[in-house]
TORBA-597682 format. One record per residue (C-alpha): residue in one letter; x, y, z. Coordinates in nm, 2 decimals. Layout:
+------+--------+--------+--------+
| resn |      x |      y |      z |
+------+--------+--------+--------+
|    A |      X |      Y |      Z |
...
+------+--------+--------+--------+
END
This chain:
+------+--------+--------+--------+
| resn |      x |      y |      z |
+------+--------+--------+--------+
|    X |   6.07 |   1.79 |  -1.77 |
|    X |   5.90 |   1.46 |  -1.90 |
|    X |   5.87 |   1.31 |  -1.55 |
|    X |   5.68 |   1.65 |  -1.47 |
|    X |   5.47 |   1.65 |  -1.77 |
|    X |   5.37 |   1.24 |  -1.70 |
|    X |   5.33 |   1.35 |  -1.30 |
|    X |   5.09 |   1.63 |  -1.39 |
|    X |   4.92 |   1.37 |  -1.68 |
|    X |   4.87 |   1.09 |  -1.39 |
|    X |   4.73 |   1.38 |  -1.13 |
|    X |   4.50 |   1.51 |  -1.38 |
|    X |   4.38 |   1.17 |  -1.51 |
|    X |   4.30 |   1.06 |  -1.14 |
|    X |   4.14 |   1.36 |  -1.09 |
|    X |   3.88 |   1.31 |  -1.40 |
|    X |   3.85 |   0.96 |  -1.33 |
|    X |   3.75 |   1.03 |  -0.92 |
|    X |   3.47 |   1.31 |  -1.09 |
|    X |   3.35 |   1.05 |  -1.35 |
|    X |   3.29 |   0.80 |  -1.10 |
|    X |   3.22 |   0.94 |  -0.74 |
|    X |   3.03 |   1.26 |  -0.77 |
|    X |   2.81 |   1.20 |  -1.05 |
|    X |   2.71 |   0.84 |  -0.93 |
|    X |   2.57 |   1.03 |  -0.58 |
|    X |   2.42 |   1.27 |  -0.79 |
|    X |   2.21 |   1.02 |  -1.04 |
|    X |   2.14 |   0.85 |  -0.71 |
|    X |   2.01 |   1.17 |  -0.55 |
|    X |   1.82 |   1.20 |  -0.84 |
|    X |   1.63 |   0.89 |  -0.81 |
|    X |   1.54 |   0.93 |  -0.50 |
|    X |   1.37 |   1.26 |  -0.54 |
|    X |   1.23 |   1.06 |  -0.85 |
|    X |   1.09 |   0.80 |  -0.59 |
|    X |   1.00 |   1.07 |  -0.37 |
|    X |   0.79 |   1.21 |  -0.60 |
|    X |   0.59 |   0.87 |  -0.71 |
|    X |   0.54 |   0.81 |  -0.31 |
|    X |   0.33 |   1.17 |  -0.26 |
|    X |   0.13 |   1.08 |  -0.59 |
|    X |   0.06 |   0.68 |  -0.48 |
|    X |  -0.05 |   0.79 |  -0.15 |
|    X |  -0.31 |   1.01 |  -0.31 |
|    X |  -0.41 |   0.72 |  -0.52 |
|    X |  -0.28 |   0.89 |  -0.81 |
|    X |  -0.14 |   0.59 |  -0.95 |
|    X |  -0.07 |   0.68 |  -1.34 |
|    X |   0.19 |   0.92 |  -1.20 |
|    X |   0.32 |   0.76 |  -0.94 |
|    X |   0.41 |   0.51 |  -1.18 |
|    X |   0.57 |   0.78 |  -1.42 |
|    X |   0.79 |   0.83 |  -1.14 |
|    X |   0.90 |   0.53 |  -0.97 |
|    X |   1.00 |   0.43 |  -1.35 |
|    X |   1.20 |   0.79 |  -1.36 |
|    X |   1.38 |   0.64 |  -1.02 |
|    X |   1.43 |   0.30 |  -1.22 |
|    X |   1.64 |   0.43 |  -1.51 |
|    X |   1.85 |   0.67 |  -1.27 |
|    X |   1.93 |   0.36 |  -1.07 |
|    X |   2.01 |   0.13 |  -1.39 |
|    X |   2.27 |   0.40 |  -1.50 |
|    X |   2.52 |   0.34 |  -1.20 |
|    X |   2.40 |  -0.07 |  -1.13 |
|    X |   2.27 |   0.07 |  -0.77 |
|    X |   2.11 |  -0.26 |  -0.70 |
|    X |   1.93 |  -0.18 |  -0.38 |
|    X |   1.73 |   0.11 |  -0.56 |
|    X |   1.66 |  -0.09 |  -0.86 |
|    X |   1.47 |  -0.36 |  -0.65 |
|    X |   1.29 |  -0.09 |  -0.47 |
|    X |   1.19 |   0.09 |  -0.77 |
|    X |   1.06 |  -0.22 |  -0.97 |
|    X |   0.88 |  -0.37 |  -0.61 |
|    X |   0.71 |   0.01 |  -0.63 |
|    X |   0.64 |  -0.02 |  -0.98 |
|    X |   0.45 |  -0.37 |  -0.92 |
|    X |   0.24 |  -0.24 |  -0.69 |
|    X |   0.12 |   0.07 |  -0.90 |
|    X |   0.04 |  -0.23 |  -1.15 |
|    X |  -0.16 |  -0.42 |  -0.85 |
|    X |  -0.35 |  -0.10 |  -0.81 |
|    X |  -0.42 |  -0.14 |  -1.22 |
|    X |  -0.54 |  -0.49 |  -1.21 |
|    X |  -0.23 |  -0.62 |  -1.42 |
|    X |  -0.11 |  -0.89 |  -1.19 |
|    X |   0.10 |  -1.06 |  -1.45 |
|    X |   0.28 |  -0.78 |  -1.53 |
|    X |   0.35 |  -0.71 |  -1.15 |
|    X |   0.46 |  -1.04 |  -1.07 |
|    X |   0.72 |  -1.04 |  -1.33 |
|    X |   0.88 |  -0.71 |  -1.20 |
|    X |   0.86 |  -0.89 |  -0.86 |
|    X |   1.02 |  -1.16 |  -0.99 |
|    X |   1.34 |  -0.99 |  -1.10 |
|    X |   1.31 |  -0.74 |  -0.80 |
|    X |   1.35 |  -1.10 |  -0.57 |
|    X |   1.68 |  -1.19 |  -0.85 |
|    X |   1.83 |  -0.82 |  -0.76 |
|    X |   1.79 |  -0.90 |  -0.38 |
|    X |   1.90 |  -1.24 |  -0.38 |
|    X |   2.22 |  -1.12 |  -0.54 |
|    X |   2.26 |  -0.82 |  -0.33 |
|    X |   2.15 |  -1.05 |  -0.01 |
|    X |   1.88 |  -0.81 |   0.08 |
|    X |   1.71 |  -0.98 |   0.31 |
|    X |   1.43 |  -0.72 |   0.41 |
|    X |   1.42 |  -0.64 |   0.03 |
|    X |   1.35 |  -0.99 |  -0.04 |
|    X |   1.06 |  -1.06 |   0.24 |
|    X |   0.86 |  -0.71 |   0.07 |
|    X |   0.88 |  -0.91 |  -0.24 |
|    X |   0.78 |  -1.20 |  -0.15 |
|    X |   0.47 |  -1.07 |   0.05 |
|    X |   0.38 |  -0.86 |  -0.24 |
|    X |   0.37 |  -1.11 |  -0.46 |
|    X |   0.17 |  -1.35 |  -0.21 |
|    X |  -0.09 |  -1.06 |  -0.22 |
|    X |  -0.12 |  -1.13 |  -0.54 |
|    X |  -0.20 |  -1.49 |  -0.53 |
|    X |  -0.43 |  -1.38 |  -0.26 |
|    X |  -0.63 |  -1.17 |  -0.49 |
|    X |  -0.61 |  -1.52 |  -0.75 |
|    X |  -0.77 |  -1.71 |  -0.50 |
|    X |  -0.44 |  -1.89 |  -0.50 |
|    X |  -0.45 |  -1.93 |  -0.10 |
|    X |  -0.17 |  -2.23 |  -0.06 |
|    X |   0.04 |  -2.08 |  -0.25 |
|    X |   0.03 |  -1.73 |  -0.12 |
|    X |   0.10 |  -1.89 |   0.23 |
|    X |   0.37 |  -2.02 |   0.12 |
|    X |   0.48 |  -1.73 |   0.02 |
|    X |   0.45 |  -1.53 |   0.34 |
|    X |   0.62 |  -1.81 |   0.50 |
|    X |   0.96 |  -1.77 |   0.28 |
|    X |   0.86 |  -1.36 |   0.33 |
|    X |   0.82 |  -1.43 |   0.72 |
|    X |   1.20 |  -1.67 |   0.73 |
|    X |   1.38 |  -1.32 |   0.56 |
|    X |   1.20 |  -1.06 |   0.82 |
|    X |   1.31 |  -1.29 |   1.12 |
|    X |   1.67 |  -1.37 |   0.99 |
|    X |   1.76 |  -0.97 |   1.02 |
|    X |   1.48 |  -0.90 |   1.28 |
|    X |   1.23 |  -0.68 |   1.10 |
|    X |   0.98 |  -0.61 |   1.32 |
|    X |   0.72 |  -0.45 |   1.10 |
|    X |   0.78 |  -0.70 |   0.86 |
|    X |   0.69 |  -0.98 |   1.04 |
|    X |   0.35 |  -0.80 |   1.15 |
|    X |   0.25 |  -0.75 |   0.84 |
|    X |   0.32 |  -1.09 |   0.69 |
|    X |   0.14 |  -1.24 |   1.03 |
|    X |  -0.14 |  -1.01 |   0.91 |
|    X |  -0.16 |  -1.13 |   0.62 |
|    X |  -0.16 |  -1.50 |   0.70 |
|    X |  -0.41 |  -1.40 |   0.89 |
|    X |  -0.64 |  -1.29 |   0.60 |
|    X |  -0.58 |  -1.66 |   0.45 |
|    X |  -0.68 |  -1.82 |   0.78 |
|    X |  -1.02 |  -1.58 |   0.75 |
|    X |  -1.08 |  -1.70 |   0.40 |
|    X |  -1.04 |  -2.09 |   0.47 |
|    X |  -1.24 |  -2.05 |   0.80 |
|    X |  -0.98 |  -2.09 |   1.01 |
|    X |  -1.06 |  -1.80 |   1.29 |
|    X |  -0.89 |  -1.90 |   1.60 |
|    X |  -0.59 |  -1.91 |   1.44 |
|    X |  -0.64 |  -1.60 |   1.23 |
|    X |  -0.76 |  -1.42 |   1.56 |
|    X |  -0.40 |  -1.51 |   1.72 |
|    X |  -0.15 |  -1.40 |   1.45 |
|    X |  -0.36 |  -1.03 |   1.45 |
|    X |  -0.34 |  -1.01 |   1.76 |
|    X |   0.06 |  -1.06 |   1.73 |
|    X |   0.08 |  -0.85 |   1.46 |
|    X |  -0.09 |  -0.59 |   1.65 |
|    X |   0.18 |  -0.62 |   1.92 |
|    X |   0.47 |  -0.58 |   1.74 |
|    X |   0.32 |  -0.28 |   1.51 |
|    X |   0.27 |  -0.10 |   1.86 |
|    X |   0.61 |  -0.23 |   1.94 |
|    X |   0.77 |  -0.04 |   1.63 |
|    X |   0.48 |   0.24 |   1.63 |
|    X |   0.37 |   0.17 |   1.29 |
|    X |   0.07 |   0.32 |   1.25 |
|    X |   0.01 |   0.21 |   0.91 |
|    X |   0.05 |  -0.16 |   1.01 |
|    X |  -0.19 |  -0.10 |   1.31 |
|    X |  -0.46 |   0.03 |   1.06 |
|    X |  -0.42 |  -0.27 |   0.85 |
|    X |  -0.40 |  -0.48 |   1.13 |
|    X |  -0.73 |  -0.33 |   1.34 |
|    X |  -0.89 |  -0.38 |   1.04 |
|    X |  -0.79 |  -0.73 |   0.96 |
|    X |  -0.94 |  -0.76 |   1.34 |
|    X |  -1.26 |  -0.57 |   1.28 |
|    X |  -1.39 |  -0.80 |   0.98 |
|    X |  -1.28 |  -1.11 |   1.18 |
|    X |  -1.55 |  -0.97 |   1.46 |
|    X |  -1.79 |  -0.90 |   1.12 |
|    X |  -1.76 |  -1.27 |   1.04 |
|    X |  -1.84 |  -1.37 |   1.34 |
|    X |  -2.14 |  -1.13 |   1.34 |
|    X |  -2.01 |  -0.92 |   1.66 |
|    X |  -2.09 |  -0.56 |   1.52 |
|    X |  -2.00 |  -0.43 |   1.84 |
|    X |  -1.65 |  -0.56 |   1.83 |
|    X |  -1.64 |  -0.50 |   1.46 |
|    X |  -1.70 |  -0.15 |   1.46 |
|    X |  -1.44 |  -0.10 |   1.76 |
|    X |  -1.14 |  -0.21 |   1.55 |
|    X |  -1.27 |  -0.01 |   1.26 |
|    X |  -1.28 |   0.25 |   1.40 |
|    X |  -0.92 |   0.22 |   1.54 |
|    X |  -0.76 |   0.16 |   1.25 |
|    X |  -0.99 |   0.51 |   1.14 |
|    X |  -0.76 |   0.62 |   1.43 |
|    X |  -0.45 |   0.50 |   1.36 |
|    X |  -0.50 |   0.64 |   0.96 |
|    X |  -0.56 |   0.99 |   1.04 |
|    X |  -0.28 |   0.98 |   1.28 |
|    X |  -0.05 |   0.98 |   0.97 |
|    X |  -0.29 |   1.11 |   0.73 |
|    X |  -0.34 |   0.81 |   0.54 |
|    X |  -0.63 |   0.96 |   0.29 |
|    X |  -0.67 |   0.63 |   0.08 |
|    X |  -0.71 |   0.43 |   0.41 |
|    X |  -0.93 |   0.67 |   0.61 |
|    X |  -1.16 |   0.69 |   0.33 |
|    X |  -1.16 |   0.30 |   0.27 |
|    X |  -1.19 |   0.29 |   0.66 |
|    X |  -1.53 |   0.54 |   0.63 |
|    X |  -1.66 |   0.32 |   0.39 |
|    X |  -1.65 |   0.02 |   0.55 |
|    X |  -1.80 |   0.13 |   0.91 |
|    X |  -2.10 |   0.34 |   0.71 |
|    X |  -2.13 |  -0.02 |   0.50 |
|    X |  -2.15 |  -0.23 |   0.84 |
|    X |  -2.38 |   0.04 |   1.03 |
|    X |  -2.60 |   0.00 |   0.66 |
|    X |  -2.63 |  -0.35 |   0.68 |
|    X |  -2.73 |  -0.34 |   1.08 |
|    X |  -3.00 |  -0.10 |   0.97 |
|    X |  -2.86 |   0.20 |   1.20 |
|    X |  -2.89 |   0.44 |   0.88 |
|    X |  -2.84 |   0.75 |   1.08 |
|    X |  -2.45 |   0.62 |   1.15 |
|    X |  -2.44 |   0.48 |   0.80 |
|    X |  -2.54 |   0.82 |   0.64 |
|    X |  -2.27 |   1.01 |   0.85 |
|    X |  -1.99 |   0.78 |   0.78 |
|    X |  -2.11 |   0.77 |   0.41 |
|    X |  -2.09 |   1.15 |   0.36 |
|    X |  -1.76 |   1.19 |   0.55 |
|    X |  -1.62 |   0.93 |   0.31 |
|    X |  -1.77 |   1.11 |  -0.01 |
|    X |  -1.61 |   1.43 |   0.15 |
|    X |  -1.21 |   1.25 |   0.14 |
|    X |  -1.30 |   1.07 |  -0.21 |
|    X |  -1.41 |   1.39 |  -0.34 |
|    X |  -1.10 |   1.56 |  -0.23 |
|    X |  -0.89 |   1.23 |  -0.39 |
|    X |  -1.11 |   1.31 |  -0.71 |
|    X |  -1.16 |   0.86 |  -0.72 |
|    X |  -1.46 |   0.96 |  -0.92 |
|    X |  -1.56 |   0.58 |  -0.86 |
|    X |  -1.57 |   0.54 |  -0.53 |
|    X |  -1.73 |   0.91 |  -0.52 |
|    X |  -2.01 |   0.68 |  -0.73 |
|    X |  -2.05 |   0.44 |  -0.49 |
|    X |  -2.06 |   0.67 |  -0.20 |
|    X |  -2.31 |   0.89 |  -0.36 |
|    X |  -2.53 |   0.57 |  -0.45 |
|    X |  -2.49 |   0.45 |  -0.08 |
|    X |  -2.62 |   0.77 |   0.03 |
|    X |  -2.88 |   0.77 |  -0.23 |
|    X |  -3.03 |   0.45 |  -0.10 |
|    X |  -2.98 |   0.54 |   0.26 |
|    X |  -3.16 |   0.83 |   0.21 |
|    X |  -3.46 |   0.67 |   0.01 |
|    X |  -3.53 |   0.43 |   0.28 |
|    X |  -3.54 |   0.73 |   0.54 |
|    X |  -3.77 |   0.91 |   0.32 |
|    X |  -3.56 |   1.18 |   0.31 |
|    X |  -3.64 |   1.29 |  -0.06 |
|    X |  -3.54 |   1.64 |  -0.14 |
|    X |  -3.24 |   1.58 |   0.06 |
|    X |  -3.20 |   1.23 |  -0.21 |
|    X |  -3.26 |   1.46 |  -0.51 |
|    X |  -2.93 |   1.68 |  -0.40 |
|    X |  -2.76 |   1.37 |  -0.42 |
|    X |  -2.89 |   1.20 |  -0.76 |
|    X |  -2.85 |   1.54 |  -0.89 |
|    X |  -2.49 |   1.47 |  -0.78 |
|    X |  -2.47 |   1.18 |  -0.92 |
|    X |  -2.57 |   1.29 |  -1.26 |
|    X |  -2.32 |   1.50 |  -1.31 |
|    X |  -2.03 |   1.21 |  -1.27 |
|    X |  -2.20 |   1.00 |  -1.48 |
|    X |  -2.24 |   1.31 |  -1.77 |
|    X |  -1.88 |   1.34 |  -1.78 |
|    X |  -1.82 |   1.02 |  -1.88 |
+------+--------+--------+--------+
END
């Protein structure tokens, strides 16, 4: 009777301990990936505050069972809501212990994101030498395990260094690579980026006719997968080249369409900058009562501050 009762006792015990550990560990990390789900829809709309609120929902899911590869994710996703904030120190330090996780866990692909993130922001420091540096330890990771899209993007933005130091030939040549292998992978997001990496190179160079091709590619390639943030960024920047050539019928368009996806966004400051755009646009025309609409517009923003 003892040996039945201890049987039973061991049976029972194994069968609490497999529920402890198996099913509820895929459930906390089911969790965190709705969690990150979530933040995802909200950072695409450049809702940013919430995206946040999320991606640090998905964090604490993923601390509770030690799943490194979500934690890494999570805190690389976190840092760039902080980008998006302007509080770079805080984002490097989260990238900075999303590289530790990934060194441990021997993510390499994990590890290149981090490290191109965190050139980025260097970039935005002016801190060119040492963002290059960066994207070349971000580039060695993509290549070891053959990440395609990876290696695009960090060509891309080594690119973006090369533009900034002057260096256009070799600028031109990585774009154009990255171009290839985004096509190569169909990553459309990559082209956009990409295209218009291309397109202000040609701007540089004063070739508006070139310029405005790749813009409007990478306008292209953005609506293709509904990209909102990049096709209204993309809107702005053709209507701001088409202003600056003087061809203020084009610029007007291209304004208003990107007021339209702004609007829609509710970025009340770009809406701002849009409307004042238009504003001036229209001024110079001599388009008045249609301008009045507009300042009237205006107004209103600037009331509910």
């Amino acid at each position: 009777m003892r040996k039945l009762l201890l049987i039973l006792f061991i049976s029972v015990a194994a069968l609490a301990t497999s529920c402890a550990t198996d099913r509820p560990i895929t459930l906390v990390k089911e969790t965190a990936r709705d969690y990150e789900k979530l933040a995802m829809e909200h950072f695409n709309n450049a809702d940013y505050q919430n995206a946040l609120l999320y991606f640090q929902k998905a964090l604490r899911e993923d601390q509770k069972v030690y799943n490194e590869s979500g934690m890494a994710s999570d805190l690389y996703n976190i840092a760039r809501c902080y980008i998006n904030f302007g509080m770079y120190s805080n984002a490097e330090k989260l990238l900075n212990e999303a590289i530790s996780i990934n060194m441990h866990a021997g993510n390499k692909s994990g590890l290149g994101d981090d490290y191109s993130l965190l050139a980025s922001i260097k970039m935005r420091n002016k801190d060119y030498d040492e963002a290059l540096e960066l994207l070349n330890k971000s580039l060695d990771f993509y290549n070891e395990v053959k990440n395609t899209g990876g290696v695009a993007t960090a060509l891309n933005n080594c690119a973006t260094i090369d533009m900034k130091i002057g260096n256009y030939d070799e600028a031109r040549e990585k774009i154009e690579d990255s171009i290839s292998m985004h096509k190569k992978v169909k990553n459309h997001l990559g082209l956009a980026a990409a295209y218009n990496n291309l397109g202000y190179l040609f701007e540089l160079q004063n070739d508006t006719e070139h310029a405005i091709e790749y813009y409007l590619l990478a306008l292209e390639e953005d609506k293709y997968v509904e990209n909102s943030i990049g096709i209204a960024s993309d809107l702005h920047t053709i209507a701001g080249l088409y202003k600056k050539n003087g061809d203020f019928e084009n610029a007007l368009f291209y304004y208003k369409r990107a007021l339209d996806v702004n609007r829609e966004l509710a970025l009340i400051e770009q809406e701002k900058i849009d409307l004042r755009n238009i504003i001036d646009i229209l001024g110079s025309m001599g388009r008045i009562e249609e301008k009045e609409k507009y300042e009237t517009a205006l107004a209103e923003l600037e009331d509910v501050e």
